[in-house]
N, C-alpha and C positions, 0 to 999 in steps of 0.2 A: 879582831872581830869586825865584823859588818852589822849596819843596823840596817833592819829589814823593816816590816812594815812594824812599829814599836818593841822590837824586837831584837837582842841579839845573838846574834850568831858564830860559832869559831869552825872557822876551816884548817883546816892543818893542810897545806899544801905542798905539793913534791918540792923537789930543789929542781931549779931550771928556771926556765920562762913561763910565766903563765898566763900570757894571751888576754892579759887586760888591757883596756885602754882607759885611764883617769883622766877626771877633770879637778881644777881644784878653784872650787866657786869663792864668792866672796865671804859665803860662815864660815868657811874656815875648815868645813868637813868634806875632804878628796870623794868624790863623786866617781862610780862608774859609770863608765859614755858609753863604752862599746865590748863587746865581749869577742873575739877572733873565733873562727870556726875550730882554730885547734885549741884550743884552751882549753888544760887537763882541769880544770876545776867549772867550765862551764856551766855544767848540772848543777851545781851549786851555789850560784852568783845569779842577778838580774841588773841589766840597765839600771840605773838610782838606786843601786844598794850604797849607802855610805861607808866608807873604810875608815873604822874607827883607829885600828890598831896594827901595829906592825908587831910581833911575837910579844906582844904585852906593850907595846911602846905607843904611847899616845902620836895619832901623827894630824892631829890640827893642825892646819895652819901651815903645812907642809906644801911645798909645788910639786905639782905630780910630774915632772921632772926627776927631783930628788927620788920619790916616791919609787917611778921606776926603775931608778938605779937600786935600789934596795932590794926591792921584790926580786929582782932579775940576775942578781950579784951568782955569779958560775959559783961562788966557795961556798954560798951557804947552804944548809942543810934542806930540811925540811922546816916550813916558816906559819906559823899561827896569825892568819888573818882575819 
């Protein structure tokens, strides 16, 4: 899930790539920077949504690095952001 404006949110996301671009600041919470013009979940993401969760998994503290490697990984399914 993503925290929106005090708020959160779960996206269930295709398997593939999904055209985010993360930052991961110094609290610890993966930040959205940039959204790609193809990005199948673009309609439901903004610039500084926080990414709280990866399919349930706390990802604090995480380098959006790692991050993308997860998100982006060809095997996996369909992934709860």
């Amino acid at each position: 899930g993503y925290l929106g404006k005090n708020e959160i949110v779960d996206i269930l996301a295709p398997p593939g790539v999904l055209g985010l671009v993360l930052d991961s600041p110094d609290d610890g919470w993966p930040v959205i920077h940039a959204v790609k013009r193809e990005s199948v979940i673009a309609d439901q993401v903004t610039i500084g949504n926080r990414l709280m969760s990866i399919d349930g998994t706390d990802v604090r503290n995480h380098t959006s690095f790692h991050l993308s490697t997860l998100l982006n990984e060809p095997s996996r399914g369909k992934k709860k952001v």
